[in-house]
C-alpha positions as a printed Julia matrix, in Angstrom:
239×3 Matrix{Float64}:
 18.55  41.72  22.68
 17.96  37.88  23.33
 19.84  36.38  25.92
 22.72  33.82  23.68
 21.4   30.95  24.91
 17.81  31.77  24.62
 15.84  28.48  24.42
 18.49  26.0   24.38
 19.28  23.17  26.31
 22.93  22.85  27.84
 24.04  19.67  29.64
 26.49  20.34  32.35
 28.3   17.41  33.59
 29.91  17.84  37.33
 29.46  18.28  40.67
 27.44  21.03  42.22
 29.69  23.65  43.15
 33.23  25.11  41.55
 33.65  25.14  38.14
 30.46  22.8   37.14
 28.1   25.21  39.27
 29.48  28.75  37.55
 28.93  27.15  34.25
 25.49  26.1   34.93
 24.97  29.28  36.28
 26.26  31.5   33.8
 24.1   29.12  30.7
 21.1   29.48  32.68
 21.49  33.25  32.63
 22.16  33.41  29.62
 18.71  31.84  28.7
 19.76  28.45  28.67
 17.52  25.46  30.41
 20.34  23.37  32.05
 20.42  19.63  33.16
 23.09  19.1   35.74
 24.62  15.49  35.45
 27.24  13.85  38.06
 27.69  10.76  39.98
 25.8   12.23  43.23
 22.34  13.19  41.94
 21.16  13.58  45.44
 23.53  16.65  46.12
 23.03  17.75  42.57
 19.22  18.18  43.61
 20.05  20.2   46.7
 21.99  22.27  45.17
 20.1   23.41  42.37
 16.96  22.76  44.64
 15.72  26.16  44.03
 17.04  27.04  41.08
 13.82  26.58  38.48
 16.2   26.59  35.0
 17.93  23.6   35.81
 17.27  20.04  36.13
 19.37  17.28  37.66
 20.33  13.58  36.27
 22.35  10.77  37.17
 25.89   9.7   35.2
 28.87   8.28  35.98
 31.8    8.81  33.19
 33.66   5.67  34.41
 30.42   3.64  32.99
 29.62   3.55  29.43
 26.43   2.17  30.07
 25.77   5.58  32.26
 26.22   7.61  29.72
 24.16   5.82  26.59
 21.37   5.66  29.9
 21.57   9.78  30.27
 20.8   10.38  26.18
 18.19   8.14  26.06
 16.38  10.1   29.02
 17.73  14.12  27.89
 16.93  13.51  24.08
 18.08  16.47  22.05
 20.77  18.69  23.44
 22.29  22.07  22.23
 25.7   22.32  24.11
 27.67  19.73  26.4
 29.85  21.03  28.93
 32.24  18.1   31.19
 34.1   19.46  34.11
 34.11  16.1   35.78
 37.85  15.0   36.76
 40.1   12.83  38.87
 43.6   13.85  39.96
 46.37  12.11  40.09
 48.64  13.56  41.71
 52.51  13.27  43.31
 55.86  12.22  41.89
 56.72   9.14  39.11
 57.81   6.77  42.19
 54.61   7.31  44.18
 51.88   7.25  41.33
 49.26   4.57  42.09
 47.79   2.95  38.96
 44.4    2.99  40.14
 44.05   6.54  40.35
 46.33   7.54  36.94
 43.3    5.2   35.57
 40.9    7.27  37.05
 42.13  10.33  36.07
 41.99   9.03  32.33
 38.48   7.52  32.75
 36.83  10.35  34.11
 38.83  13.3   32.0
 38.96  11.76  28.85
 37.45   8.29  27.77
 34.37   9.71  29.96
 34.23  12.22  27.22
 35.08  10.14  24.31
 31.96   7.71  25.07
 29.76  11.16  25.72
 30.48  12.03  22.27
 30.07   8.7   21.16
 26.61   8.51  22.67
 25.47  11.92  22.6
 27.02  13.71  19.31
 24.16  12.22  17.7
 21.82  14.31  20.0
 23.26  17.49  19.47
 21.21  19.91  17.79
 22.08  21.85  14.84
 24.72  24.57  16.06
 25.51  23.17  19.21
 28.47  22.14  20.65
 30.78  19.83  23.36
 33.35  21.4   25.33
 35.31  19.38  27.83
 38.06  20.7   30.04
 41.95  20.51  30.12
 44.34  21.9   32.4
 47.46  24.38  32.73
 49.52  21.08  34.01
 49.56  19.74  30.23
 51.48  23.59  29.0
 53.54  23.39  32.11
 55.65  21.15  33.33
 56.92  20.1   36.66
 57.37  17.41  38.58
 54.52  16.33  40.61
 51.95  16.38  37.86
 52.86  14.08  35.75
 49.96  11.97  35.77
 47.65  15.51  35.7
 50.07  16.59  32.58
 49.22  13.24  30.51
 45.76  13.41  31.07
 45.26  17.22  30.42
 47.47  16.92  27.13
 45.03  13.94  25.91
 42.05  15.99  26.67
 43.55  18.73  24.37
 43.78  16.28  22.0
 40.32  14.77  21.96
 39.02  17.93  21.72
 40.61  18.67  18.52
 40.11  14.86  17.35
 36.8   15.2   18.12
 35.99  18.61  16.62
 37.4   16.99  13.17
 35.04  13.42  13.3
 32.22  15.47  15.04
 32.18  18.68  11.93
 30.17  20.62  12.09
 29.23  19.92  15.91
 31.73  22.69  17.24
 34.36  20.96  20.3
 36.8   23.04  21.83
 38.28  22.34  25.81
 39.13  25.01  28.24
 42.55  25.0   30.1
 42.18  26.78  33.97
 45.1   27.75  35.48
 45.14  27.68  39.29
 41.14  28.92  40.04
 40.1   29.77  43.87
 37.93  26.59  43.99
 37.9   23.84  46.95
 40.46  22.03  45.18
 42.7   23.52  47.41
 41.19  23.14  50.41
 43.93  20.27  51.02
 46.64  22.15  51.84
 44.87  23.93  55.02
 44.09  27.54  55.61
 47.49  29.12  56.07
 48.93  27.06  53.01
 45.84  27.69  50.23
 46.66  31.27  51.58
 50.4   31.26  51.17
 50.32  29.35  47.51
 47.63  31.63  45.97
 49.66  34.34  47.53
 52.68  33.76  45.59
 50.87  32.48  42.28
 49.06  36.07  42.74
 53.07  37.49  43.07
 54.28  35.61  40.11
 52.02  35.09  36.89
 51.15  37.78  34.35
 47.75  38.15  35.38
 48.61  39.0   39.25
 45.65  37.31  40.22
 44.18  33.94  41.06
 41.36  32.95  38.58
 37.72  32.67  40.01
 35.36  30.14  38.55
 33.56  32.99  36.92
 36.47  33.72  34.65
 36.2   30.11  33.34
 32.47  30.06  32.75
 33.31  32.88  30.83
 35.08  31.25  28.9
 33.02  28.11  28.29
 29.9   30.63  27.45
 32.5   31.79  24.63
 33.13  28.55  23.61
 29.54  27.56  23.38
 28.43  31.01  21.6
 31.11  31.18  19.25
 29.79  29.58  15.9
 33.42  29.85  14.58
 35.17  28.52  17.07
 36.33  24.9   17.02
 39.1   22.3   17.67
 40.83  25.08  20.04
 41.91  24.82  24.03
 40.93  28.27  25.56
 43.99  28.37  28.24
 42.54  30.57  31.24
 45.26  30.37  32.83
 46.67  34.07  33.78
 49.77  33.33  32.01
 50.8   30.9   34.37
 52.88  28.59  31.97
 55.22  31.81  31.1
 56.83  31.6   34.53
């Protein structure tokens, strides 16, 4: 049986480990020759230095210009992939423009201007798939700022999978994934809050970054699949 992605080219836009490296991973297994994009091209090349099925470029979603650079050098592309984000995080009185701004920029005009640039470069079949968040299904104080820009990527996606027909764009929704997003809160706390996320949600587990490039291989496979957030989320929202 050929691998899904047999022969096509996926564009995964990111840094190079979490999320964006278990995606890349998981397309170029599945057959897929994969250009890494991100802001730091330098540590993009080192860490996919060895790595034969994947390629690395330069983009920054903040800058338009960036992006319309990146087609003109990829050319045709099957799938797009965007894990890139900026959080904002912390209550309504302490929010700081700057970075709500950059949260928005980076998780969803960044994408709106990829599309804009690149839709035109997707191949036949192919697809975009940008990323959401569990903050925009649940809400508490804190995220407010990661809410409003997680429920606007949900609804790009499906914007975009209706101007975009029949280019296929979905977004995928992680819940709380063992990445080094939560580095921040030290050892013992990382330990204690994936402890009692692990106590509490349906699943009874934290997510890995695996479980979400399952999901975006899904998204990208699935020919009947569009306009849809996968939530990967364990059930988090339901407690």
């Amino acid at each position: 049986m050929a691998a899904p992605l047999q022969d096509r080219t996926v564009l995964v836009i990111g840094r190079g480990g979490g999320i964006a490296r278990a995606v890349t991973t998981a397309a170029r297994d599945a057959g897929a020759q994969v250009i890494a994009a991100g802001r730091d091209q330098e540590a993009l090349a080192k860490a996919y230095a060895e790595d034969a099925g994947v390629r690395t470029e330069y983009v920054d979603l903040t800058d338009e210009a960036t992006i319309a650079a990146l087609g003109e050098r990829i050319g045709s592309v099957d799938h797009i992939v965007s894990t890139a984000s900026a959080r904002a995080r912390g209550k309504l009185a302490d929010l700081d423009q700057e970075k709500v701004r950059l949260s928005f920029d980076t998780k969803v005009i960044g994408p709106l201007m990829l599309a804009k640039h690149l839709a035109v470069r997707i191949s036949e079949g192919g697809s975009f798939t940008l990323f959401s968040g569990v903050a925009a299904a649940k809400i508490a104080v804190g995220t407010l700022a990661v809410a409003i820009t997680n429920g606007a990527a949900d609804v790009l996606a499906r914007s975009l999978a209706l101007e975009l027909a029949p280019i296929r764009v979905n977004a995928v929704s992680p819940g709380v994934i063992d990445t080094g997003a939560w580095d921040a809160l030290g050892d013992a706390g990382k330990a204690d809050y994936f402890e009692d996320m692990s106590t509490r949600n349906p699943a009874r587990r934290i997510g890995t970054t695996d479980d979400i490039a399952a999901a975006v291989l899904f998204a990208m496979t699935n020919t009947f699949l569009t306009g849809t957030t996968l939530r990967i989320d364990g059930g988090e929202p339901l407690i």
